[in-house]
C-alpha positions in Angstrom: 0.0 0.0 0.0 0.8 3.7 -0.9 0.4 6.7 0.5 2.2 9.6 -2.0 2.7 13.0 -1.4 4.1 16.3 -3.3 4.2 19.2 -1.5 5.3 22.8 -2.9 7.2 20.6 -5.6 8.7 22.7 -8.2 11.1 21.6 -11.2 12.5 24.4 -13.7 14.6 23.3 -16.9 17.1 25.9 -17.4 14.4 28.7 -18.3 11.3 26.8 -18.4 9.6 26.2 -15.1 7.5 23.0 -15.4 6.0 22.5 -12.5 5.4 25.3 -9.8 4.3 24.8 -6.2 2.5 22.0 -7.0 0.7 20.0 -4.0 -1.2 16.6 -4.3 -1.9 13.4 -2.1 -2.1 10.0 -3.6 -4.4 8.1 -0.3 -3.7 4.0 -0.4 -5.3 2.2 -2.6 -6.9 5.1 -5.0 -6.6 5.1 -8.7 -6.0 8.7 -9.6 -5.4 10.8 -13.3 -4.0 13.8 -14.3 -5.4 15.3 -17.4 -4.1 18.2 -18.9 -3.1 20.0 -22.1 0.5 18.8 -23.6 3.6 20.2 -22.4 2.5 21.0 -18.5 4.4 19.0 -16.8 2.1 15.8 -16.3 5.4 13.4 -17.0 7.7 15.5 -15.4 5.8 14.9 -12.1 6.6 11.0 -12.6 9.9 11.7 -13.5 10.4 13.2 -10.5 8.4 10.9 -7.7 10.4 8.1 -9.9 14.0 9.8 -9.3 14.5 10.2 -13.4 14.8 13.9 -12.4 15.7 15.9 -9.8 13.3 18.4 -7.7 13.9 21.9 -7.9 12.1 23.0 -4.9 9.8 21.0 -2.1 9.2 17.4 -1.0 7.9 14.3 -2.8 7.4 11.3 -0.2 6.0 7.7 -1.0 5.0 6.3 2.4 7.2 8.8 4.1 10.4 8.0 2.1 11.4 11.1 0.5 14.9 10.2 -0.7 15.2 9.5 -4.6 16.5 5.9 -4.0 13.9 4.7 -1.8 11.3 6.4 -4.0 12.4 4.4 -6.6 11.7 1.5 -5.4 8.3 2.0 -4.3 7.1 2.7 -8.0 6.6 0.8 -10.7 5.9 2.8 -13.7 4.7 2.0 -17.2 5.6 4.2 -20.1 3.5 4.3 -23.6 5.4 1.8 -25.4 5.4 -1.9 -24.2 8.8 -2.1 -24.0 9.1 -6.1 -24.8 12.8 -7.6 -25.6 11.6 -8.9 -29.0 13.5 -12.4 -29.0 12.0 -13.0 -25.2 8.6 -15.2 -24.7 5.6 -13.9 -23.7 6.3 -15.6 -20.0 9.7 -14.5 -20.6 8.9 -10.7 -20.5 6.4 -10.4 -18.2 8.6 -12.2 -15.6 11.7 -9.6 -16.3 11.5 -7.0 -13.9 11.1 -9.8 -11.1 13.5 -12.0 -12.6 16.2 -9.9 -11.4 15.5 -9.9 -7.7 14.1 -13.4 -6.8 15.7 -15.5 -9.8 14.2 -16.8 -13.0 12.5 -19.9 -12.5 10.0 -18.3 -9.1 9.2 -14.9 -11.4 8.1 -17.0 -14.4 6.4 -19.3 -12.5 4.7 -16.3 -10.7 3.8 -14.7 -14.1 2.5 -18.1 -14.7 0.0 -17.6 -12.1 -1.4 -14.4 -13.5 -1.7 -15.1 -17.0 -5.1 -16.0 -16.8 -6.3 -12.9 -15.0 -4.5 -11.1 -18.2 -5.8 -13.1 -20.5 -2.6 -14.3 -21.5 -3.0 -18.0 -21.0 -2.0 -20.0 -23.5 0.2 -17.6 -24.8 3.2 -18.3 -22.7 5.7 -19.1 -25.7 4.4 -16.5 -28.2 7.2 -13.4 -28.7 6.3 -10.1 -28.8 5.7 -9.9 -33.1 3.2 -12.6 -32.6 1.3 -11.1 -30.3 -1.3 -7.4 -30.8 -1.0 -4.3 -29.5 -3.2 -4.5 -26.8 -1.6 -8.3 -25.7 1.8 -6.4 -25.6 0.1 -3.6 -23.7 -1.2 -6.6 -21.1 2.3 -8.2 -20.8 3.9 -4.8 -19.8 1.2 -4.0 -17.2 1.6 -7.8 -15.8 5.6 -7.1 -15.7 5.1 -4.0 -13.8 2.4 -5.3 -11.6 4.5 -8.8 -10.8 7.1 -6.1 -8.7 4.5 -5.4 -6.3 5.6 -2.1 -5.8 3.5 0.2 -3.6 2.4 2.6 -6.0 1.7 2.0 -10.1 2.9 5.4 -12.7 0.9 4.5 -16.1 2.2 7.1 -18.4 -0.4 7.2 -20.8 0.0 3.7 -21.5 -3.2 3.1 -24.1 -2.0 5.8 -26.5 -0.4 4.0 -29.3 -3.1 1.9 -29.4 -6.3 2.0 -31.6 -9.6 3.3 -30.5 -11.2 -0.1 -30.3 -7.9 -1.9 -28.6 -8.1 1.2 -26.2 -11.9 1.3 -25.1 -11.4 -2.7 -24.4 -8.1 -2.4 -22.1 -9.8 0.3 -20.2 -12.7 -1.1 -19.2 -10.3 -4.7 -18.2 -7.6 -2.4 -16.5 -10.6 -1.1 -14.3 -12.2 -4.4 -13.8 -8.7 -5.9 -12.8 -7.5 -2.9 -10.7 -11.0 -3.3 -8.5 -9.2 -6.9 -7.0 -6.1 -5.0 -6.4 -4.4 -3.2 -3.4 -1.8 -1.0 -4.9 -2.3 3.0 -5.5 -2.0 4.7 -8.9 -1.3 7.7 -10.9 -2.3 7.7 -14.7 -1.5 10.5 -17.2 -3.8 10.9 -19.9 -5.2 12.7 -22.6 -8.5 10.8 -22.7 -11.0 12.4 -21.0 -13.4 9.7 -21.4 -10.5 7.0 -20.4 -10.2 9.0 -17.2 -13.6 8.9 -16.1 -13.4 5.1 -16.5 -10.7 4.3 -14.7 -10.2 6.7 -12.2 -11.4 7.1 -8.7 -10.6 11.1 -8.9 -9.4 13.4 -11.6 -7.0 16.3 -11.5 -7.0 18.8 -14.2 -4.0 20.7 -14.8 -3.4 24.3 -16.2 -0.7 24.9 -19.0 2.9 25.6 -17.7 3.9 25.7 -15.1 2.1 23.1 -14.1 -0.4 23.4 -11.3 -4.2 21.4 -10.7 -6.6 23.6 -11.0 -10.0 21.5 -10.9 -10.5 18.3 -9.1 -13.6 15.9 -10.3 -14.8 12.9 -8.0 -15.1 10.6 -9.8 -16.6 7.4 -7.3 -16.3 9.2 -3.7 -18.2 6.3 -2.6 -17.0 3.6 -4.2 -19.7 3.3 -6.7 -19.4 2.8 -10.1 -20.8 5.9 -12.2 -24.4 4.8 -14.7 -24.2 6.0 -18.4 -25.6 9.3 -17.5 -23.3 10.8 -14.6 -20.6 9.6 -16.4 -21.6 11.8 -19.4 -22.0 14.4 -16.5 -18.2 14.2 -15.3 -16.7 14.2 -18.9 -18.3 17.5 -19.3 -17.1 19.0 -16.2 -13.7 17.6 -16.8 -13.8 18.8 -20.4 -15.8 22.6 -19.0 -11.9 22.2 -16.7 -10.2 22.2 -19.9 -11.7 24.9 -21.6 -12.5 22.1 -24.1 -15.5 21.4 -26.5 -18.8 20.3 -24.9 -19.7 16.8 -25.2 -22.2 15.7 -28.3 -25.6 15.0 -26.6 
């Protein structure tokens, strides 16, 4: 379990300030997005809680570690492209990451376990060019997943995928992640992808980056009906100063 903070984070780039005072708290167990418009600073806010960059100002702490080593390893984080060692199995890949701290033959077996959950079985000794997009997509989330690390970074992991692909590993991602324990942070540009699989969304402003709405998404648990789910796409896309939604 998870509990992240930021507090007054800041991270300039020679001129460019990308993210400016910046507060937020990640509670255990709750599946959060940011959604904002490119370029303000969504990714550098992983790199940073994941110890790719440096802080410029404040405090990032993931279950009150707040040194860059330790935070790394209380992250697993999930980038847009699968990332699969093309001459590796199926089993093979998703049992990487583990592979190197518990040994080969426990992390696949491990893997093994889940496969059916992912709806991988059967697929154990497929590579990665016999498999589709949205299989590779599956593999990569089992690989990060198999690390059990307290808190999940999915940087916009659907995106490369088509619009099909995408609406079908969204609503499995949120049907999985209900049987899970660990916390999450998604970055997306999908306001419709956020309302499905969030618990509560955070809109951010253009640079530098800052949240300026936040939407409930289930404050109670309960899964949103067809029509307040309409409901929170247009407040998230009102946030955005975005279109409104077609009726």
């Amino acid at each position: 379990m998870a509990e992240v903070t930021y507090e007054h984070v800041s991270k300039r780039f020679d001129t460019v300030v990308a993210v400016n005072d910046f507060d937020l708290k990640v509670p255990d167990g709750e599946f959060l997005v940011l959604v904002g418009p490119s370029g303000c600073g969504k990714s550098t806010l992983f790199s940073l809680i994941a110890g790719v960059e440096t802080l410029s100002a404040g405090r990032i702490a993931v279950n009150g570690r707040t040194d860059a080593d330790r935070r790394r390893l209380s992250v697993g984080y999930m980038f847009q492209k699968d990332l699969l060692f093309p001459w590796r199995t199926l089993l093979d890949n998703a049992a990487l990451g583990l592979e190197i701290s518990i040994g080969r033959a426990t992390a696949r077996e491990r893997a093994r376990e889940l496969l059916p959950r992912f709806g991988l079985e059967g697929f154990e000794q497929h590579r990665p060019a016999e498999l589709s997009g949205g299989m590779r997509q599956r593999v990569a989330l089992l690989r990060t997943l198999l690390l059990e690390r307290p808190l999940l970074l999915l940087d916009e992991p659907f995106a490369s995928l088509d619009a099909l692909t995408r609406r079908e590993l969204q609503t499995w991602l949120r049907e999985t992640w209900s049987s899970g324990s660990q916390g999450a942070l998604l970055v997306t540009h999908d306001v419709r992808e956020a309302v499905v699989l969030s618990d509560r969304i955070y809109v951010m402003g253009p640079l530098p980056g800052t949240i300026t709405h936040e939407v409930p998404v289930r404050p109670s648990g309960a899964e949103p009906d067809a029509t307040r789910r309409t409901a929170l796409e247009q407040q998230v896309l009102e946030a955005l100063h975005l279109e409104r939604v077609a009726p």
